[in-house]
N, CA, C and O atoms as a GROMACS GRO file, in nm:
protein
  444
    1UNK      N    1  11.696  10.047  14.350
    1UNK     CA    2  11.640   9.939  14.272
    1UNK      C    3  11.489   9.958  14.251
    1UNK      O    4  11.426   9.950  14.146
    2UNK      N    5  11.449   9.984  14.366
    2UNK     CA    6  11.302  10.015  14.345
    2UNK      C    7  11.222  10.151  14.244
    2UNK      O    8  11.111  10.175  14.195
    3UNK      N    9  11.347  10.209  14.251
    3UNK     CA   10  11.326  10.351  14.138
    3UNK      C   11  11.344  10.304  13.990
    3UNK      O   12  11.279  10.323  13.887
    4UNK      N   13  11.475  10.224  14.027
    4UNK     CA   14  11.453  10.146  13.842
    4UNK      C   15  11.368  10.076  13.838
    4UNK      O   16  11.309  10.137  13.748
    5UNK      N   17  11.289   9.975  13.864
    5UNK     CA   18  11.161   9.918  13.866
    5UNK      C   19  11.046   9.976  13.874
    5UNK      O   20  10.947   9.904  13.858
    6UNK      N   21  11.028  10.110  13.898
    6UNK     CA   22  10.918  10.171  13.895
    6UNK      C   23  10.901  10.266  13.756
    6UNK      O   24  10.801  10.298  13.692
    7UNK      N   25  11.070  10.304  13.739
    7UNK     CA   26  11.092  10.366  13.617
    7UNK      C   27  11.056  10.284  13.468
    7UNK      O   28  11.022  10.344  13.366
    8UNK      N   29  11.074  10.124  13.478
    8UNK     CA   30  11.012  10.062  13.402
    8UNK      C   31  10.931  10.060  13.358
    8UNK      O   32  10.908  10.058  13.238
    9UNK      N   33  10.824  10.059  13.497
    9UNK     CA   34  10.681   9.959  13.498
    9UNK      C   35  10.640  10.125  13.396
    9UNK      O   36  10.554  10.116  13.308
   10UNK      N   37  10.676  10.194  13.408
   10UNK     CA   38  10.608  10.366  13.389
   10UNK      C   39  10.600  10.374  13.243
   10UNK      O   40  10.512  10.418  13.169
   11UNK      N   41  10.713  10.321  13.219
   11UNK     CA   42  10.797  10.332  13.085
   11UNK      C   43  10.702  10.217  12.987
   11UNK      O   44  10.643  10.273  12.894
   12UNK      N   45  10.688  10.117  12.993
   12UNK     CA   46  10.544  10.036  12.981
   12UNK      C   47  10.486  10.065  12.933
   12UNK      O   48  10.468  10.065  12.812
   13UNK      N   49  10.391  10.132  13.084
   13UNK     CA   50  10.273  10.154  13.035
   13UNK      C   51  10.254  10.298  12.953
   13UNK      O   52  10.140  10.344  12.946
   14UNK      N   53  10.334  10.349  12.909
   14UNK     CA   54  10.296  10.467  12.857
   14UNK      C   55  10.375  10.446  12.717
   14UNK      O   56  10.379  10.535  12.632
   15UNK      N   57  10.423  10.350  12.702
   15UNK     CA   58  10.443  10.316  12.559
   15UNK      C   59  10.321  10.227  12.487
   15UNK      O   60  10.278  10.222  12.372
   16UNK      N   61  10.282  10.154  12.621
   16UNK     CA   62  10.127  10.068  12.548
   16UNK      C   63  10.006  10.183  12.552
   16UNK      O   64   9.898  10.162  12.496
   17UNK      N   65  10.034  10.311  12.627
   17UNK     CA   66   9.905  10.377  12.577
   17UNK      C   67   9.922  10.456  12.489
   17UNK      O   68   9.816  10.513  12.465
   18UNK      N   69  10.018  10.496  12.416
   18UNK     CA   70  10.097  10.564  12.309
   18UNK      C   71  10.039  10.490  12.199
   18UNK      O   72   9.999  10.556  12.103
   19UNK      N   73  10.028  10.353  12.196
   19UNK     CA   74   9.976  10.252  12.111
   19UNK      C   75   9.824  10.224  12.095
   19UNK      O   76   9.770  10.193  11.989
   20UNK      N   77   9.744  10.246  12.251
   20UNK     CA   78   9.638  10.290  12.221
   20UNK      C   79   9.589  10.364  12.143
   20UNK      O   80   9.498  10.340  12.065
   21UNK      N   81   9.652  10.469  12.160
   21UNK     CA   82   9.576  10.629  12.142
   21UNK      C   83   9.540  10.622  12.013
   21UNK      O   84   9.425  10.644  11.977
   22UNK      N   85   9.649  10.586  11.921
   22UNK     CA   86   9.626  10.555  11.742
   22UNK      C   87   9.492  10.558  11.715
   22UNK      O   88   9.436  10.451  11.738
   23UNK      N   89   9.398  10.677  11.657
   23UNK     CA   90   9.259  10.620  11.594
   23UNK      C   91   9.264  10.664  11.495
   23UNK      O   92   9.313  10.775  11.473
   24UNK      N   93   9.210  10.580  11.400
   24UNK     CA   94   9.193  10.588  11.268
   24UNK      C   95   9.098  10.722  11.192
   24UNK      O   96   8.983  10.758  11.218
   25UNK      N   97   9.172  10.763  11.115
   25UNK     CA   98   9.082  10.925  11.030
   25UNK      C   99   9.058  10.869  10.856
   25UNK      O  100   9.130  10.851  10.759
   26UNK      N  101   8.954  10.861  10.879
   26UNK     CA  102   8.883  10.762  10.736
   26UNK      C  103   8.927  10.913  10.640
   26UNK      O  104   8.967  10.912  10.524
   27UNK      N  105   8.912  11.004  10.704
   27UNK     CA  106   8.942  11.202  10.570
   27UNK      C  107   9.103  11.137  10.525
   27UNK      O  108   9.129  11.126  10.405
   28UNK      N  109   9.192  11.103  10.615
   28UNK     CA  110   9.313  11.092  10.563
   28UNK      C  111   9.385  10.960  10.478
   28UNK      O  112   9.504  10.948  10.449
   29UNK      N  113   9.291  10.883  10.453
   29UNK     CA  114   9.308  10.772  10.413
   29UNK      C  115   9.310  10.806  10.252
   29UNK      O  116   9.365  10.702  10.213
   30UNK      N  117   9.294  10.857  10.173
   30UNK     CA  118   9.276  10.894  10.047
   30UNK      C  119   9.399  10.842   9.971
   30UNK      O  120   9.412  10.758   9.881
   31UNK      N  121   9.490  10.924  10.041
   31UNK     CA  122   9.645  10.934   9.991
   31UNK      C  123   9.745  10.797   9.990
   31UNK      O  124   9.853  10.778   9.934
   32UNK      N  125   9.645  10.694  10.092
   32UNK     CA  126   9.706  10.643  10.105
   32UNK      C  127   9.679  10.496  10.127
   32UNK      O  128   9.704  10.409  10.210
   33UNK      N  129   9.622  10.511  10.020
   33UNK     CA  130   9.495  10.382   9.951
   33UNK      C  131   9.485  10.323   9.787
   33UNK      O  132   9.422  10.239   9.723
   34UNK      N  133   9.613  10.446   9.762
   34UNK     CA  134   9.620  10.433   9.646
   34UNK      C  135   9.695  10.326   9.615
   34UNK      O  136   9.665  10.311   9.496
   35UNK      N  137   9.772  10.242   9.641
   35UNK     CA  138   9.811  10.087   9.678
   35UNK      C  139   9.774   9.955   9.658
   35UNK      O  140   9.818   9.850   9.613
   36UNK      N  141   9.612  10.032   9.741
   36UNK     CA  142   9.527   9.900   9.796
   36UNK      C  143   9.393   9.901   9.629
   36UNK      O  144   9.331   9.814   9.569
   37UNK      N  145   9.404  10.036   9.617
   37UNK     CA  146   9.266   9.967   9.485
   37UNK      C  147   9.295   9.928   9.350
   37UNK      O  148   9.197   9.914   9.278
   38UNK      N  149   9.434   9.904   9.289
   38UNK     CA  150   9.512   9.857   9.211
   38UNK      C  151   9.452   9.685   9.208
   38UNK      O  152   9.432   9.614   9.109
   39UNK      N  153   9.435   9.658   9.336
   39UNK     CA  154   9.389   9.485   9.348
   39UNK      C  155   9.246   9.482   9.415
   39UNK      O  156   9.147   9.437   9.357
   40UNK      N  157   9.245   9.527   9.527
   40UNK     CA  158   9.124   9.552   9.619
   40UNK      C  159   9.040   9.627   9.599
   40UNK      O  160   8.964   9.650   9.694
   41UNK      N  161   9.016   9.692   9.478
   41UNK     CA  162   8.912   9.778   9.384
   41UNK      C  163   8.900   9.759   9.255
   41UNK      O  164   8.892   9.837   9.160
   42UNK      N  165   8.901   9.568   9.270
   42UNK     CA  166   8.866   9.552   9.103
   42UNK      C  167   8.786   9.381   9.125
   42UNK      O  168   8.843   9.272   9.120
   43UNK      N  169   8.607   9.414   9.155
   43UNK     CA  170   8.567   9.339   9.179
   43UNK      C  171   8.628   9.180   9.082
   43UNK      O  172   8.658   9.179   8.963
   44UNK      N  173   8.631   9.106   9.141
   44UNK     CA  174   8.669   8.960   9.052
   44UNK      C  175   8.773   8.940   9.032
   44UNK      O  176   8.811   8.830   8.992
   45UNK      N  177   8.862   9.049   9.057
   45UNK     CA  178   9.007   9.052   9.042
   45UNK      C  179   9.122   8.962   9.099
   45UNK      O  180   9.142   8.961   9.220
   46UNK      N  181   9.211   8.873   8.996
   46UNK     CA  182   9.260   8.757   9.085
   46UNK      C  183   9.384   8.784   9.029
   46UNK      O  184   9.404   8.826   8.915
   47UNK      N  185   9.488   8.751   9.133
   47UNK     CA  186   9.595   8.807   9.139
   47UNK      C  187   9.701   8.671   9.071
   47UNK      O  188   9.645   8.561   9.072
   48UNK      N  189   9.817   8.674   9.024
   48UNK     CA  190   9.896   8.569   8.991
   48UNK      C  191  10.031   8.545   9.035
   48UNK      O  192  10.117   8.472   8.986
   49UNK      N  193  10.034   8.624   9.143
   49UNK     CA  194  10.167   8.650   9.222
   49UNK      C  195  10.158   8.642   9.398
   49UNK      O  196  10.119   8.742   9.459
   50UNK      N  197  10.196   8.523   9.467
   50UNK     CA  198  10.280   8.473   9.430
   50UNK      C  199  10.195   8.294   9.360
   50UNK      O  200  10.255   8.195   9.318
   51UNK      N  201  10.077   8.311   9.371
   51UNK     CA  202   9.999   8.204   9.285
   51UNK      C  203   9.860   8.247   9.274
   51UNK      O  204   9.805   8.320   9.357
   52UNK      N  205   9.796   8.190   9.150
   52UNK     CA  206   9.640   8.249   9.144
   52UNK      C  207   9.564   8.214   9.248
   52UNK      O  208   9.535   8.100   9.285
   53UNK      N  209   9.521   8.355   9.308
   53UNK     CA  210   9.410   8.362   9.383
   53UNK      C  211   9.329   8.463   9.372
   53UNK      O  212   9.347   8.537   9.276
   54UNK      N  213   9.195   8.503   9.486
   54UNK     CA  214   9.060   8.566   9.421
   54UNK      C  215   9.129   8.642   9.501
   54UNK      O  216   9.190   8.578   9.586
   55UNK      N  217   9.150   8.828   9.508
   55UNK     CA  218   9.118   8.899   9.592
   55UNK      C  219   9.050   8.928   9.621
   55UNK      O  220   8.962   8.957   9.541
   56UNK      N  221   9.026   8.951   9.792
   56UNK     CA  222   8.912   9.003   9.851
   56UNK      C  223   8.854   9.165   9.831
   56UNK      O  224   8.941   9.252   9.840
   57UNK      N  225   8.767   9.193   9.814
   57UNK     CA  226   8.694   9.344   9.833
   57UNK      C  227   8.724   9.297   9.995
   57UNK      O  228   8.711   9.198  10.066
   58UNK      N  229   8.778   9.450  10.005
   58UNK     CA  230   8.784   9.474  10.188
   58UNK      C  231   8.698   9.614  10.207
   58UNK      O  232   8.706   9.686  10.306
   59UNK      N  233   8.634   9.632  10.119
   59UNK     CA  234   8.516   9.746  10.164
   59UNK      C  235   8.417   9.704  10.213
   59UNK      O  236   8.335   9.626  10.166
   60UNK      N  237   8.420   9.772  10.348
   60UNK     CA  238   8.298   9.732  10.425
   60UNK      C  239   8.367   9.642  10.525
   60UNK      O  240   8.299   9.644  10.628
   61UNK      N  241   8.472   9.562  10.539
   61UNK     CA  242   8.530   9.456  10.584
   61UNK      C  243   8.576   9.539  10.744
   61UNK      O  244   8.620   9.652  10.725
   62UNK      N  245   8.569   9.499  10.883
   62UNK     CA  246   8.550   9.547  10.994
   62UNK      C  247   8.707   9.646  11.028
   62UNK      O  248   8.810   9.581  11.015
   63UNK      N  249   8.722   9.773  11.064
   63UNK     CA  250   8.860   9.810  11.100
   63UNK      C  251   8.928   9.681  11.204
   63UNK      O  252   9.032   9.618  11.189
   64UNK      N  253   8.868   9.677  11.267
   64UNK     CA  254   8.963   9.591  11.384
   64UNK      C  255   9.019   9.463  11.244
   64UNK      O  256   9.138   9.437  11.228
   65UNK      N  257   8.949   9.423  11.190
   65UNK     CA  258   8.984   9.258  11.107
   65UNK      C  259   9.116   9.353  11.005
   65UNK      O  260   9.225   9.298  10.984
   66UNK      N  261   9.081   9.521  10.941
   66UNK     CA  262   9.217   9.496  10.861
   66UNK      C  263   9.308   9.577  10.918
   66UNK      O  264   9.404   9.613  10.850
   67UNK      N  265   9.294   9.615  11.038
   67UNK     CA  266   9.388   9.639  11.129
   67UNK      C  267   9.480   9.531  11.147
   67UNK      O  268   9.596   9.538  11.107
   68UNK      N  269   9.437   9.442  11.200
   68UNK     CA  270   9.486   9.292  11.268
   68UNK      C  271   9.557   9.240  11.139
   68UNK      O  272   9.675   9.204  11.143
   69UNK      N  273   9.457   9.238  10.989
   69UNK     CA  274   9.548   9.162  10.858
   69UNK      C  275   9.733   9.280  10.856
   69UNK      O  276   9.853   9.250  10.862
   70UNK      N  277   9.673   9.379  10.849
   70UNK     CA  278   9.806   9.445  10.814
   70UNK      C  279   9.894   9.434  10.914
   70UNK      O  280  10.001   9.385  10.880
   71UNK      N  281   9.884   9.462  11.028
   71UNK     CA  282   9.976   9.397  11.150
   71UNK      C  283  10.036   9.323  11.130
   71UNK      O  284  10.158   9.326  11.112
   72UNK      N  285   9.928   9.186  11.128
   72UNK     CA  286  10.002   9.123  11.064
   72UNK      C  287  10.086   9.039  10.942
   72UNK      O  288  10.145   8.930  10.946
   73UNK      N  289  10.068   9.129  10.838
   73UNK     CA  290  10.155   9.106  10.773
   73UNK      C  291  10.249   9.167  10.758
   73UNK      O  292  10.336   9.122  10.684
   74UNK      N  293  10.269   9.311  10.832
   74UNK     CA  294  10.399   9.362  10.853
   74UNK      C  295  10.506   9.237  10.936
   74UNK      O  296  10.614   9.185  10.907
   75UNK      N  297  10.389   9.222  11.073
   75UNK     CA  298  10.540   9.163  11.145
   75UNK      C  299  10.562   8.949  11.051
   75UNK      O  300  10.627   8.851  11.088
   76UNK      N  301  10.483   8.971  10.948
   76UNK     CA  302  10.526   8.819  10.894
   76UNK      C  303  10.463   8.697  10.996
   76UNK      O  304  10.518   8.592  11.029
   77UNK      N  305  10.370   8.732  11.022
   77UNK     CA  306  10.274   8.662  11.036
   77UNK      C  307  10.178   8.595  10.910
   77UNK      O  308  10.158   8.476  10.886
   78UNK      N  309  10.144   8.678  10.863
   78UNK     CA  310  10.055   8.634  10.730
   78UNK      C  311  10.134   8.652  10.619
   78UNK      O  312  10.187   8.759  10.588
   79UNK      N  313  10.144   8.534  10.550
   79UNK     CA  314  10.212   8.540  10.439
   79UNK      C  315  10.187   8.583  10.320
   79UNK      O  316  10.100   8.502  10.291
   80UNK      N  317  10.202   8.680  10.188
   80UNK     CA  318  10.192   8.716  10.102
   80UNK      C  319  10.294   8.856  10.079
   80UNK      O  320  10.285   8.970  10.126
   81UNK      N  321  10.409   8.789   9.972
   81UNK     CA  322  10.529   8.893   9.946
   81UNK      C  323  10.486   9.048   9.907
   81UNK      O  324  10.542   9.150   9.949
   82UNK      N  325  10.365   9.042   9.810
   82UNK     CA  326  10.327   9.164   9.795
   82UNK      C  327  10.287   9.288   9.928
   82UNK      O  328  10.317   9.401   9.967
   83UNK      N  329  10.195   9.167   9.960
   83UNK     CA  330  10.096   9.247  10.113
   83UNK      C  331  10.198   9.280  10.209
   83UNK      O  332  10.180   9.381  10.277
   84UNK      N  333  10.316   9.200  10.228
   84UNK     CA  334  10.377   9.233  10.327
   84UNK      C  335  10.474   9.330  10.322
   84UNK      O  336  10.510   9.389  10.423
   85UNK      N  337  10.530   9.355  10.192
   85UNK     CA  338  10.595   9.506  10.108
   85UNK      C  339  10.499   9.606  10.118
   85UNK      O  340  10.533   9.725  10.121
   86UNK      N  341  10.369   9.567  10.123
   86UNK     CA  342  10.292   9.700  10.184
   86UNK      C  343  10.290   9.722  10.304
   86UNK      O  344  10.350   9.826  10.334
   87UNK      N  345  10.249   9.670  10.384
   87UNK     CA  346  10.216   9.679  10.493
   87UNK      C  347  10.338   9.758  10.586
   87UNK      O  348  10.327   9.857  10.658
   88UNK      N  349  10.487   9.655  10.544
   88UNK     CA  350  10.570   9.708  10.602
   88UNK      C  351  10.603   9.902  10.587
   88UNK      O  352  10.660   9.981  10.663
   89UNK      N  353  10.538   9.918  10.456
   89UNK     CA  354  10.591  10.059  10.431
   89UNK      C  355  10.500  10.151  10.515
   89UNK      O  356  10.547  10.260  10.545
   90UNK      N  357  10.350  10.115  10.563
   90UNK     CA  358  10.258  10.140  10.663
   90UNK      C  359  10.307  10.220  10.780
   90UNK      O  360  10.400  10.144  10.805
   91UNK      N  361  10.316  10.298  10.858
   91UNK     CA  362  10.294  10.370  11.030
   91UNK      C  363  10.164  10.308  11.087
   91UNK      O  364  10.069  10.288  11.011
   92UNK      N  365  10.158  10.286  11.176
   92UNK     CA  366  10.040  10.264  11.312
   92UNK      C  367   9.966  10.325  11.235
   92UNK      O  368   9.882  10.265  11.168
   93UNK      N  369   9.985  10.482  11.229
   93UNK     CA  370   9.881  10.553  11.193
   93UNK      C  371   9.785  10.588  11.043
   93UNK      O  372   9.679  10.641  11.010
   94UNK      N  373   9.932  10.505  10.968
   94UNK     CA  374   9.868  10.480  10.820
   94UNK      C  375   9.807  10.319  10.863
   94UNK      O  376   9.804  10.255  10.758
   95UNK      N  377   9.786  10.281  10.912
   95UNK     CA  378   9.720  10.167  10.902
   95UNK      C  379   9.544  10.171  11.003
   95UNK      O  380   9.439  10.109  10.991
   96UNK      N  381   9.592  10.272  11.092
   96UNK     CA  382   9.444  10.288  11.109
   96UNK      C  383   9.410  10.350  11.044
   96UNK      O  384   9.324  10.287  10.984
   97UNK      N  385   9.418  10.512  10.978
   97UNK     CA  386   9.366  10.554  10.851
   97UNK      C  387   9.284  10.453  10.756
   97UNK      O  388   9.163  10.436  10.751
   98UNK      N  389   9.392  10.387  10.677
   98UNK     CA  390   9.315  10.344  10.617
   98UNK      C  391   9.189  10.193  10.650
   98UNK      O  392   9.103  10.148  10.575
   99UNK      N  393   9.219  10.159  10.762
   99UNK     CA  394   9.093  10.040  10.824
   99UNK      C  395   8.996  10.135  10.875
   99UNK      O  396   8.888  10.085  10.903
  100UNK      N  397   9.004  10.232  10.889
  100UNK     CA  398   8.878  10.304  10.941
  100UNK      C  399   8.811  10.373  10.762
  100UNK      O  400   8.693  10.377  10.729
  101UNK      N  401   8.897  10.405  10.702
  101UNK     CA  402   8.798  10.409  10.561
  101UNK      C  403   8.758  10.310  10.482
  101UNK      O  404   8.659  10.327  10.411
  102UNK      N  405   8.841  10.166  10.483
  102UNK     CA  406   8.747  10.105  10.449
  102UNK      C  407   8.636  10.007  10.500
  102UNK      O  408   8.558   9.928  10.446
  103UNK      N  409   8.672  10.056  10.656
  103UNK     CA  410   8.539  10.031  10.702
  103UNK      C  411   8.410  10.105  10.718
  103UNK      O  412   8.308  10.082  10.783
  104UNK      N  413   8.446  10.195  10.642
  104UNK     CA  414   8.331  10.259  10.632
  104UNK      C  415   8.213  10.266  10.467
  104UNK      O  416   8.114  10.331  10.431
  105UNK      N  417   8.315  10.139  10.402
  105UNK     CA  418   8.263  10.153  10.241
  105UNK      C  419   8.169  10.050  10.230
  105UNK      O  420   8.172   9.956  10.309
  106UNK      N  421   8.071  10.059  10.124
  106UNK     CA  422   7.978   9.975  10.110
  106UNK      C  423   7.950   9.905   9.990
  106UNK      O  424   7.988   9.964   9.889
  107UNK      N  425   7.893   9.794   9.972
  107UNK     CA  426   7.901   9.758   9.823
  107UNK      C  427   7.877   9.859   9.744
  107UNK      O  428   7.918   9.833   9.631
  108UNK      N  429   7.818   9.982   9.752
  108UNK     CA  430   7.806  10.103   9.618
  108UNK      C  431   7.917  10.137   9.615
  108UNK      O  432   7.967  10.128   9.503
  109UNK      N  433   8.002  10.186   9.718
  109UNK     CA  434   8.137  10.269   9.696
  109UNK      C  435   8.259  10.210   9.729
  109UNK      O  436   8.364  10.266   9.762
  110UNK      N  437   8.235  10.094   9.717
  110UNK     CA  438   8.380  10.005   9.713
  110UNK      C  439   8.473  10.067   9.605
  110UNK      O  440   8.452  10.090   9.486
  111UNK      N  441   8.649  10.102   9.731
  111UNK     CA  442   8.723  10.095   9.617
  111UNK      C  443   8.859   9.973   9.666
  111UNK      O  444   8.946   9.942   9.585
   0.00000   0.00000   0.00000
């Protein structure tokens, strides 16, 4: 019993540091951004689906904050049908990719 309980606790933690490890490569984000500047690379740009609203520019906007948005709108936390058809199509690792490039953009090179 104590071997299956240890085999657990093991099993755990090395799936939550598996989850750590994920860091974001702003070089590989290119490919896969092409998604996001259709709406999120058109300053003023307001969307009409699933009702009119302003989209945000997320250039410059912190990795951890669109880490956390896409998270959660994969697991349906944050609501929006579009965002969450993205997000879901996302990996861990496509989602830090791309929060680490556009946290690295600035009002000149917003896309």
């Amino acid at each position: 019993m104590k071997k299956l309980l240890a085999v657990l606790v093991l099993g755990a933690c090395a799936g939550a540091a598996s989850a750590a490890d994920v860091v974001g490569n702003p070089k590989a984000a290119p490919a896969k951004i092409e998604m996001c500047i259709g709406c999120h690379g058109i300053p003023g740009y307001k969307s009409a689906f699933p009702e009119v609203y302003q989209v945000p520019m997320i250039g410059g906007q912190s990795a951890k904050y669109i880490e956390a948005a896409l998270h959660a709108y994969k697991k349906g936390d944050r609501k929006h049908p579009s965002m969450r058809g993205i997000a879901a199509s996302l990996s861990d690792q496509d989602i830090a990719d791309v929060a680490a490039y556009y946290s690295q953009q600035t009002a000149q090179n917003r896309k």
